[in-house]
C-alpha positions in Angstrom: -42.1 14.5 89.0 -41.2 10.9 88.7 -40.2 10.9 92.4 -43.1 13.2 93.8 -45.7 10.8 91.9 -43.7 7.8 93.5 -43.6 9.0 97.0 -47.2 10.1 96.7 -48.0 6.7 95.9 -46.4 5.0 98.6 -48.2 7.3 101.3 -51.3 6.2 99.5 -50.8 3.0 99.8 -49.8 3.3 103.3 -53.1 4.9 104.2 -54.9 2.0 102.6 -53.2 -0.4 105.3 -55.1 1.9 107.9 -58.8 1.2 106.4 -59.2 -1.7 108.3 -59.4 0.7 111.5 -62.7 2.0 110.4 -65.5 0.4 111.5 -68.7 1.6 109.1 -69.1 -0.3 106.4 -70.3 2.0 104.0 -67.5 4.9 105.0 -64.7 2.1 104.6 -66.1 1.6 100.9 -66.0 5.4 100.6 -62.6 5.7 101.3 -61.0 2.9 99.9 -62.9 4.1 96.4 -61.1 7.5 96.8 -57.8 6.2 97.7 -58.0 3.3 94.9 -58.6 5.9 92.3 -56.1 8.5 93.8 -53.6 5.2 93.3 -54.7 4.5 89.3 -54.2 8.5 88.7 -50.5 8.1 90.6 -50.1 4.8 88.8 -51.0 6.4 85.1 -48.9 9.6 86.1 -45.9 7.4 86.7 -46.7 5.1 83.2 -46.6 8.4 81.1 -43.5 9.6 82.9 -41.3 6.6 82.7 -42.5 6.4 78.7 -41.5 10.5 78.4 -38.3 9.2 80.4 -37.1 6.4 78.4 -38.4 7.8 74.8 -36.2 10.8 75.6 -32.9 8.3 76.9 -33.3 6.2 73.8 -34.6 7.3 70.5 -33.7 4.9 68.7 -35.2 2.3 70.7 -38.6 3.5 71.3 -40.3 0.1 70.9 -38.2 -1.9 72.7 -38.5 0.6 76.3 -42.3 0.2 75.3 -42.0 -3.3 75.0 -40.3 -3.8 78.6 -42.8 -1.0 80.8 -45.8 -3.0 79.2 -44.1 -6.4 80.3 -43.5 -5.2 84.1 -46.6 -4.0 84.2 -48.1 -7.2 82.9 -45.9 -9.4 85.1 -47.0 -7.2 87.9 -50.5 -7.9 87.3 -49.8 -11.5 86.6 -48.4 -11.9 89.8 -49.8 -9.3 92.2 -53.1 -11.3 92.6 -51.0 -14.3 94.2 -49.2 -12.0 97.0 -51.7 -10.5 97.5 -53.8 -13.8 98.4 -51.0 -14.8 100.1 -50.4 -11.8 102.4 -53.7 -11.5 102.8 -54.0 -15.3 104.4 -50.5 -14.8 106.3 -51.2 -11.7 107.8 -55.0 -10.4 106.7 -56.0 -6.9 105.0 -53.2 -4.7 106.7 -50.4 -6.8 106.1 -51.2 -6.7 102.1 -50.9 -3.2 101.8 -48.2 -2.8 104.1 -46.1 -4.8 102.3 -46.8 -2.7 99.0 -46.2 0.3 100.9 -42.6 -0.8 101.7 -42.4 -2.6 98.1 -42.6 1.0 96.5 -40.8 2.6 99.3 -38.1 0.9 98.1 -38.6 1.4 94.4 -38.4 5.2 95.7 -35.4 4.9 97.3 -33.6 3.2 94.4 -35.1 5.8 91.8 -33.5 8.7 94.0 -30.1 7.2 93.2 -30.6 5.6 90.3 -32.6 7.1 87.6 -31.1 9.6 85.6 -32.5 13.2 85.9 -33.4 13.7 82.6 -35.1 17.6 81.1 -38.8 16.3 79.4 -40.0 19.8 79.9 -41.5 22.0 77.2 -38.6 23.3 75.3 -38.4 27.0 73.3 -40.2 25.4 69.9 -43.4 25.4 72.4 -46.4 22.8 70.9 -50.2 22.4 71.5 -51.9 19.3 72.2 -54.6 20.8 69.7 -52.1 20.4 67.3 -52.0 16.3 68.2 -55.6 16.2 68.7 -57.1 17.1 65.7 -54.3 15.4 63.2 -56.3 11.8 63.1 -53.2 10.0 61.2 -51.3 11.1 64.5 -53.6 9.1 67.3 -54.7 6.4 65.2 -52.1 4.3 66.3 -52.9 5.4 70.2 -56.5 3.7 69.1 -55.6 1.0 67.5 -53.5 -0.2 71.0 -57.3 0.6 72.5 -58.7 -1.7 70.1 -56.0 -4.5 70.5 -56.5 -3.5 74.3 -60.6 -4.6 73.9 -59.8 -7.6 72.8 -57.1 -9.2 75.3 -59.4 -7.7 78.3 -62.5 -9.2 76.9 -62.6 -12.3 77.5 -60.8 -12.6 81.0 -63.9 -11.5 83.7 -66.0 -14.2 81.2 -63.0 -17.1 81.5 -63.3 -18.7 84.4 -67.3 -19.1 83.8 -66.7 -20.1 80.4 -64.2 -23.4 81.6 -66.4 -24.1 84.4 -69.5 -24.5 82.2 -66.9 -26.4 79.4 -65.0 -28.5 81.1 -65.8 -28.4 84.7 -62.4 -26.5 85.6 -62.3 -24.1 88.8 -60.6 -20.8 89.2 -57.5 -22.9 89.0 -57.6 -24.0 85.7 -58.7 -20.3 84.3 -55.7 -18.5 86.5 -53.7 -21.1 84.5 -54.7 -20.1 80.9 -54.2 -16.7 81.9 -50.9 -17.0 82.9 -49.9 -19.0 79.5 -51.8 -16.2 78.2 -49.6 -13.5 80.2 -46.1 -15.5 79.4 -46.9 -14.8 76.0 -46.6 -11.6 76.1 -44.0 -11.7 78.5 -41.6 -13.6 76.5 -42.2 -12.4 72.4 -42.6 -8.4 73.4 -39.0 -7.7 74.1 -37.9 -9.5 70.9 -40.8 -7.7 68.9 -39.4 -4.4 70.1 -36.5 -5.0 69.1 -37.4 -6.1 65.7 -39.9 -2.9 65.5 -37.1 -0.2 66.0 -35.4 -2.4 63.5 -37.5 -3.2 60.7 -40.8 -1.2 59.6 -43.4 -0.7 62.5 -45.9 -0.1 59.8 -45.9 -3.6 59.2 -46.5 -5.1 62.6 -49.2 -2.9 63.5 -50.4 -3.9 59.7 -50.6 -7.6 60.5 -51.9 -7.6 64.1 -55.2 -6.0 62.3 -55.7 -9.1 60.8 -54.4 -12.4 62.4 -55.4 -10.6 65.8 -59.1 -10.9 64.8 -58.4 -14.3 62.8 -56.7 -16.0 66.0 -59.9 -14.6 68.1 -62.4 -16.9 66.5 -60.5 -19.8 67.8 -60.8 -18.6 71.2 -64.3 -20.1 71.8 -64.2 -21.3 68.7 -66.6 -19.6 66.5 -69.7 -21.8 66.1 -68.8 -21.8 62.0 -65.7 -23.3 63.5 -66.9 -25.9 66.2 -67.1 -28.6 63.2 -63.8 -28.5 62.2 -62.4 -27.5 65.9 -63.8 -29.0 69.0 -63.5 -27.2 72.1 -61.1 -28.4 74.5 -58.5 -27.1 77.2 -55.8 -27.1 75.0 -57.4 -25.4 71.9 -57.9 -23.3 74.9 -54.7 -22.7 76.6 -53.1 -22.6 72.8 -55.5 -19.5 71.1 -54.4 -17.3 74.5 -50.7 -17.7 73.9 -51.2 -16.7 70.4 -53.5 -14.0 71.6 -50.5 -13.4 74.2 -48.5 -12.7 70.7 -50.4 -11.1 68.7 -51.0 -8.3 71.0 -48.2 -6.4 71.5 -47.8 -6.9 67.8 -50.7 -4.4 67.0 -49.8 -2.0 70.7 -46.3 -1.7 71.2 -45.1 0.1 67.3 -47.9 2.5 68.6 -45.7 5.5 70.4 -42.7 4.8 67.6 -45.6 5.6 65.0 -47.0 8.4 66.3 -44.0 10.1 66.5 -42.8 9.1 63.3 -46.4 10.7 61.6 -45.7 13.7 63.7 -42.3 14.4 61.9 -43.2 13.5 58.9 -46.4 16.2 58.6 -44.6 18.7 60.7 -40.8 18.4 60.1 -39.7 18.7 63.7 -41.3 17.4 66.9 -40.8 19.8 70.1 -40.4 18.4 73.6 -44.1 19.2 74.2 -45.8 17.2 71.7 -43.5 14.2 72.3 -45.3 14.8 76.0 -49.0 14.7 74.8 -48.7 11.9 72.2 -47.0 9.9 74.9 -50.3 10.9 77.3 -52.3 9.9 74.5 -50.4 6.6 73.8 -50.3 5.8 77.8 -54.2 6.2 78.3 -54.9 3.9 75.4 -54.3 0.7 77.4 -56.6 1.3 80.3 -58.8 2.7 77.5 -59.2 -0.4 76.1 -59.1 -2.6 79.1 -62.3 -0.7 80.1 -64.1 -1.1 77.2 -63.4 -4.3 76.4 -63.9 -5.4 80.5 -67.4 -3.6 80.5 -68.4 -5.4 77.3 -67.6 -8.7 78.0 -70.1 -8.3 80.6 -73.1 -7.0 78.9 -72.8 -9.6 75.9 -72.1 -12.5 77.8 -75.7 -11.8 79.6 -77.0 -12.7 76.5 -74.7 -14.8 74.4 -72.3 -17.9 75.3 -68.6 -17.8 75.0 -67.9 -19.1 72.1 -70.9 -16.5 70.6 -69.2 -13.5 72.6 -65.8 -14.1 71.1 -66.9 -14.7 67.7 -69.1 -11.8 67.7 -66.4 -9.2 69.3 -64.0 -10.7 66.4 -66.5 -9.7 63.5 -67.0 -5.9 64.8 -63.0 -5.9 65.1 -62.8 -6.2 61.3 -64.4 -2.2 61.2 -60.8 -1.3 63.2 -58.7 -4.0 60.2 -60.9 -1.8 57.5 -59.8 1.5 59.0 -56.3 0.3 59.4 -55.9 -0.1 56.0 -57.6 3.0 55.3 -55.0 4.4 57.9 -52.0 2.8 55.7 -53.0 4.3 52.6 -53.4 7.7 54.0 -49.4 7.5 55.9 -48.6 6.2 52.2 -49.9 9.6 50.4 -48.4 11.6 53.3 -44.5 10.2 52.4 -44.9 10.4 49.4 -46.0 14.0 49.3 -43.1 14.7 51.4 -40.8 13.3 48.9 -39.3 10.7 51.0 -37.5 7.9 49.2 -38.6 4.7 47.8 -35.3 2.5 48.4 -35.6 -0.8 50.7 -32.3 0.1 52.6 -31.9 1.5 54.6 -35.3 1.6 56.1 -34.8 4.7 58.2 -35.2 7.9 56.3 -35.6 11.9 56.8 -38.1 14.0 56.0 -35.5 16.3 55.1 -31.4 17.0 55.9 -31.4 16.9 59.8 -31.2 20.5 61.2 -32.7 20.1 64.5 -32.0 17.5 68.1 -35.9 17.2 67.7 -36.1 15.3 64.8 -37.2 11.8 64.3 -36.5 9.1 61.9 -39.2 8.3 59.4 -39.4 5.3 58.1 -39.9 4.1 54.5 -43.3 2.8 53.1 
């Protein structure tokens, strides 16, 4: 599937390289609508595959492999916008998407030889997605990655505005504060995976409810703030690379917890639900990039920056409340299980290990 999805993707992309043969306007729109979306539903096919993939390889390292797709896939964006410009300017609108094509044609030929084949299908225990769906302990953590998602993609269509109104910075300056913004993420997220499969995930997606929300207000700053904390381009520049931290701090434990709920309410996990919570885990992100994108607009018509963020910060304190109403909840659920109360190790079974499907639960 991982291949098919590739190679679909590619010929896609392909085809997009021949748009600039049609003439009418309004039919080249058409198209290249279609054949973006057909692209995002190859591009979220191939997320939730490589997540399935890579949960199934390494267990025991669930937030780390999370960690790492969401970090190509934010380098990616970070850096696609500047080849593209520059194709684009060498070559103009065929060359850009030629060069993709080939890009992933590539990535196609080394996943034929490369990636392991690896069995994700349903097994004998079956599973429902039903079963996921209406359990709201179980894709809590799916929304709170939405949530965190809101925020980060918030305030970047509003940015570049916002510095040249400030400061009287172009593009340039904006691009820039995004990329500190981006390296943030870049560089802390395998680190934090690593510490999540270590330590208690609970706890990091515990703390990004809070200082997530706290480090927003200093984004514009807040207007309560502005007294104490001028504005400036490196208050700026500073808030984003926290924001860049704090982030995957609240999204990346996300899949680890779900799973780890799962077992501990149901005892085993089958093949099949691993599947649908990693679907529901995978759409959170472009979830809560949409939200948060299409909101930044409508509030900004109406309020300035440092307004927007502060108010967006507030109505996040709702998603702190139900986290904690979230944590009490897991707490009543292990402890009706029986689990044990000992600091070490932090890893603990529902019950004696009978089964391949079962997961680690980890101590409250």
């Amino acid at each position: 599937m991982l291949l098919l999805s590739t190679g679909f993707l590619g010929a896609v992309t392909f085809a997009c390289a021949a748009l600039g043969l049609i003439s009418n306007n309004t039919v080249f729109i058409a198209v290249l609508i279609v054949l973006r979306l057909i692209q995002g539903a190859n591009g979220g096919m191939i997320d939730v595959i490589a997540f399935a993939i890579t949960a199934k390889i390494y267990p025991n390292n669930i937030a780390l492999t999370t960690s790492i797709i969401e970090t190509s896939l934010n380098l990616a964006v970070a850096v696609s916008p500047f080849l593209g410009g520059v194709f684009y300017e060498a070559g103009g609108f065929y060359l850009s998407f030629v060069v993709t094509a080939a890009a992933v044609t590539a990535v196609l030929i080394g996943s034929v030889f490369g990636v392991t084949d690896v069995d994700t299908k349903r097994d004998e225990e079956g599973g429902n997605l039903m079963s996921v769906l209406k359990d709201w302990m179980v894709w809590f953590p799916a929304w709170h990655s939405a949530a965190c998602m809101v925020l980060f993609n918030f305030y970047i269509p509003i940015l570049s505005p916002y510095v040249q109104a400030a400061f009287n910075e172009g593009p340039t300056f904006a691009g820039f504060a995004l990329l500190i913004n981006t390296a943030g993420i870049c560089i802390t997220a395998p680190f934090l995976g690593h510490a999540m499969d270590r330590l208690n995930p609970y706890v990091f997606m515990f703390l990004s409810a809070f200082l997530l929300p706290g480090c927003y207000l200093f984004l514009g700053p807040a207007p309560f703030l502005m007294g104490v904390l001028p504005a400036s381009k490196v208050q700026l520049v500073v808030t984003l690379a926290f924001i860049g931290v704090l982030v995957p701090l609240g999204c990346y434990p996300g899949l680890l917890i779900m799973f780890d709920i799962y077992t501990v309410k149901n005892g085993t996990m089958p093949q099949a639900i691993k599947n649908y919570i990693t679907s529901i885990y995978c759409a959170s992100f472009p979830l809560g990039g949409c939200i948060g994108s299409a909101m930044s607009g409508v509030i900004a018509e109406h309020f300035s920056f440092s307004y927007s963020t502060a108010y967006i910060s507030l109505a996040f304190l709702l998603e702190t409340f139900l986290m904690c109403v979230f944590n009490i909840a897991v707490y009543r659920a292990k402890r009706r299980q029986g689990l044990k109360t000992e600091t070490t190790p932090l890893l603990e079974t529902v019950s004696p290990p009978s089964s391949s499907s079962r997961q680690p639960s980890y101590d409250y």
